[in-house]
N, C-alpha and C positions, 0 to 999 in steps of 0.2 A: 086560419084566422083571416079575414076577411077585411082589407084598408081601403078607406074612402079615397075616391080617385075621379077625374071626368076626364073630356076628351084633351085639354089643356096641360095636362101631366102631360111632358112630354119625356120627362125619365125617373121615374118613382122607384116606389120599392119593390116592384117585380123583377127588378135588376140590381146587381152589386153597380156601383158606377161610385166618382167619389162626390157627385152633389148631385139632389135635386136638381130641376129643372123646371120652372112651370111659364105656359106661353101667355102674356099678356095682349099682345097682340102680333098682326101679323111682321110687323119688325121689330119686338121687345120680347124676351124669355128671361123670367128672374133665376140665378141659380142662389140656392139656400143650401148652406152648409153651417156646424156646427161641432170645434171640437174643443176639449181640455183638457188638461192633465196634471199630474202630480209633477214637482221638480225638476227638473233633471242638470241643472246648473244649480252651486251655492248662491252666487249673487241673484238677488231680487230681481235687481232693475234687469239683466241679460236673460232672465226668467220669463219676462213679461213681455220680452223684445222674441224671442223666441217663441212665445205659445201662439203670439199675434203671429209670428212669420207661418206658423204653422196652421192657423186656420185659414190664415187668407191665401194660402196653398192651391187649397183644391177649387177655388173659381180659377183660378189662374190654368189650374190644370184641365178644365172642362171647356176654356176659349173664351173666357168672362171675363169681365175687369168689377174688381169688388168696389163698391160702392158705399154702403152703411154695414156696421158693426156694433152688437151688443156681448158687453161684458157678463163674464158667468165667472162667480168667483165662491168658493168656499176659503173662511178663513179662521183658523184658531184663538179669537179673542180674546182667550185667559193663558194663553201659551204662548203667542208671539208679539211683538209691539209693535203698533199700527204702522209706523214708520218701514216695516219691511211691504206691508201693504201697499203704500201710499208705493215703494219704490216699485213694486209690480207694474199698479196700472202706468206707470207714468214710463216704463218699460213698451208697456204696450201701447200707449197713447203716440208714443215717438214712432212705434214702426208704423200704425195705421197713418200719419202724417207723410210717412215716407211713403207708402202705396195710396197715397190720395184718396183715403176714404176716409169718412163721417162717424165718430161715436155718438149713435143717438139712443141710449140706456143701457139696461143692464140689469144684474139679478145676483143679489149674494145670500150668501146662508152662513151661519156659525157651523164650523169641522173639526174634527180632531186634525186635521190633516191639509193642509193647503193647498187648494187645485186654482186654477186660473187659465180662460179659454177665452174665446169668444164665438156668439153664433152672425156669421157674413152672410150679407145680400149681396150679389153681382150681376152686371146686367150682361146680355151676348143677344145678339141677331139668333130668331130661330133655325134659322138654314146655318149656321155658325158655330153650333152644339159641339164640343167636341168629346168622344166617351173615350170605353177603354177599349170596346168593341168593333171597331170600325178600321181592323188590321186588314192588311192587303200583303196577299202572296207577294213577294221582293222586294217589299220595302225594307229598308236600311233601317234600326234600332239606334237611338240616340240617347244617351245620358248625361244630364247636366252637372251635377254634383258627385264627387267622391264619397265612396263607400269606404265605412266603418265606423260610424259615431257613434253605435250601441255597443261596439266592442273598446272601444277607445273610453266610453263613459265609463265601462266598466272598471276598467285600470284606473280611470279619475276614484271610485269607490274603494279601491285597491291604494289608493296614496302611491301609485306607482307612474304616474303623468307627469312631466314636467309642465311647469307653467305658461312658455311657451305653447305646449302642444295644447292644454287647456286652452290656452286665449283662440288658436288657430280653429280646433273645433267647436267653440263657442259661435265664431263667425260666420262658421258655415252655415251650422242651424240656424243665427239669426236672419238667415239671407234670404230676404227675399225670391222669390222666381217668375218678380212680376218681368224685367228683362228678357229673361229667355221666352216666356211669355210674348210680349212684343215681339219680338223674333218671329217666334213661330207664327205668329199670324199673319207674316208678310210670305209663307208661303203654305203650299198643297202636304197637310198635316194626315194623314191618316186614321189615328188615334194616339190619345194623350192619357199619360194618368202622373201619380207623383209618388216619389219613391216614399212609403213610410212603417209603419209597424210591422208587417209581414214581409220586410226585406225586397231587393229585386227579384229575385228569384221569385217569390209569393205575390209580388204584383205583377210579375210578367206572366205566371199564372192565371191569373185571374183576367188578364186580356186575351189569353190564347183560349181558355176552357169555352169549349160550345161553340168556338170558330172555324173548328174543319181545316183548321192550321197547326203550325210549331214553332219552332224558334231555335235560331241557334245561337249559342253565346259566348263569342271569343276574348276567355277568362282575360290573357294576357292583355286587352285592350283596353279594361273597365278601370275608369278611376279609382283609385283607392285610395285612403291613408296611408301612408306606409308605414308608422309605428303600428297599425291595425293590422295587419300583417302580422307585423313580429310580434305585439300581446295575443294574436290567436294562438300561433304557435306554444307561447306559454300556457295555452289553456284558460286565458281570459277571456269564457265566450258570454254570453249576456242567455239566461232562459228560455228567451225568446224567439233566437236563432236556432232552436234546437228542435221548437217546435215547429218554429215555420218549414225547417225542412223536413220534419216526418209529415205534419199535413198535406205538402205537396209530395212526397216521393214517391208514389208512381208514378207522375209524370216528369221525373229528372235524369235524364242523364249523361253523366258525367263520363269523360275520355280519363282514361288511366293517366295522363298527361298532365291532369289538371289536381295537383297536391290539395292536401286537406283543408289546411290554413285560408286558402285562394276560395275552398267551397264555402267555410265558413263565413267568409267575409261576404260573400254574394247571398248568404242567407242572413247575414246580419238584420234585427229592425232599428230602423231610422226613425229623426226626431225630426222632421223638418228637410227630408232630403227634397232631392232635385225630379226635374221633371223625366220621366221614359217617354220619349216620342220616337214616332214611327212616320217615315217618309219617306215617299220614291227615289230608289239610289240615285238616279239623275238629279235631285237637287241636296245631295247628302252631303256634298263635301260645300255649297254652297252654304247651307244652313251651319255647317260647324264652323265655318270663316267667319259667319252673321254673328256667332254666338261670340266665338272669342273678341271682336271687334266690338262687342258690347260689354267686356270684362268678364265674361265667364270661362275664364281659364283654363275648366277640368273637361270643358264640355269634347264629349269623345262617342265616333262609332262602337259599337259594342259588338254587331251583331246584327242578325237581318229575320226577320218572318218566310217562313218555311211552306212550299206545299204539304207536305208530310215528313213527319208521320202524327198524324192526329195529335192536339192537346200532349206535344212532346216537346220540353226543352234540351236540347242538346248542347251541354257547355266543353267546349273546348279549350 
């Protein structure tokens, strides 16, 4: 199949990347991205706060600051009352105020089923691009948010979460990563992507394949949940950790060191997780100072980019 394209794509779909990119001139590239999805919170309004953190994710993760935003909404008419609607966008109105971008329309349809997204413009310098492709042999791995929301949600579906830990992972997802964003861009970044549906493990994947690189990934370092942990162990794992690790595994592997629970949780999929950035160890412990000084807490080295052995992650 054959997509319309000119010399101004400067990251289309000849590549996995998480946004478009197109060059408008020689110092403006628009990135366009677009996502939504079904629930994953009961409340409305932390619904609508979360779908927005999550699409305006991936300009943040490319080196862009989002700009305008349009609403994509499917909603059940004869099934829910508007009022849960109304509490969505105004969900999402509040976090695009909080990432300083513009709702300029939008596009609903009647569902069985209630999804709610938005598709973002963002602007970046073309020399300023940043992909997931653009790993360098000894660079240092950096993770901003802690792992295990889609195993933790899972136990919220289980009535087995306290309310507590509900409110605490409802925040994370809502969280913006326009900050750590900022951050990054005051130093020499590598490649960037953002942790989501296919877990770390499947997005660290995805920047190593076809790089002539590896990875290694020091399990005891990586943020986590810690109730996520202990629901793995129970066997609360989400479907979609199950598949993100056979799609990747040939290229994983794991030291006998590293317990089951711990692997699960690094294949968990995310809802709005945090950024994976890659930067040269000389500015690695700078960059995680920058990050916690800006209120990101969990932000932690993980792990470094490997000569070899080929499109191999090695999790210790």
């Amino acid at each position: 199949m054959a997509f319309p394209t000119n010399e101004d794509v400067l990251i289309g779909l000849d590549r996995a990347d998480d946004a478009g990119v197109y060059r408008v001139s020689d110092d403006l590239a628009l990135i366009q991205t677009v996502d939504f999805f079904t629930p994953v919170v009961d409340d409305p309004y932390w619904f609508g706060q979360i779908a927005a953190a999550n699409a305006l994710s991936d300009v943040y993760a490319m080196g862009g600051t989002p700009k305008t935003a349009m609403n994509l909404v499917a909603f059940p008419v004869n099934e829910m009352d508007i009022s849960v609607l109304r509490a969505v966008i105004q969900g999402g109105i509040d976090k695009l105020v909080e990432a300083e971008t513009v709702l300029i329309g939008g596009h609903s349809i009647e569902d069985r089923e209630l999804k709610y997204g938005l598709s973002v413009t963002g602007f970046v310098h073309p020399d300023r691009v940043l992909t997931k492709k653009r790993l360098r042999a000894g660079d240092r791995l950096v993770l901003t948010k802690p792992l295990g929301i889609g195993i933790v949600n899972t136990a919220v579906k289980a009535n087995l979460a306290s309310a507590d830990l509900v409110e605490t992972v409802t925040r994370i997802m809502a969280a913006l990563n326009r900050k750590a964003a900022e951050v990054m861009d005051r130093f020499d970044v590598g490649a960037c992507t953002d942790v989501t549906g296919f877990g770390l493990l499947g997005h660290l994947a995805e920047m190593v394949s076809g790089s002539g690189l590896g990875a290694r990934i020091d399990s005891q370092r990586v943020p986590m949940i810690p109730e996520a942990l202990e629901f793995a162990a129970m066997g609360l794992i989400p479907a979609g950790a199950y598949r993100n690790r056979e799609f990747r595994e040939g290229m994983l592997d794991f030291s006998e060191s590293v317990e089951r629970t711990r692997q699960d949780v690094l294949a968990d999929p995310q809802t709005s997780g945090g950024l994976l950035i890659s930067i040269g160890e000389g500015q690695v412990a700078d960059l995680i100072l920058a990050l916690k000084d800006a209120g990101i807490a969990d932000a932690a080295d993980i792990g470094a980019v490997t000569a070899g052995p080929d499109e191999t992650i090695r999790v210790d």
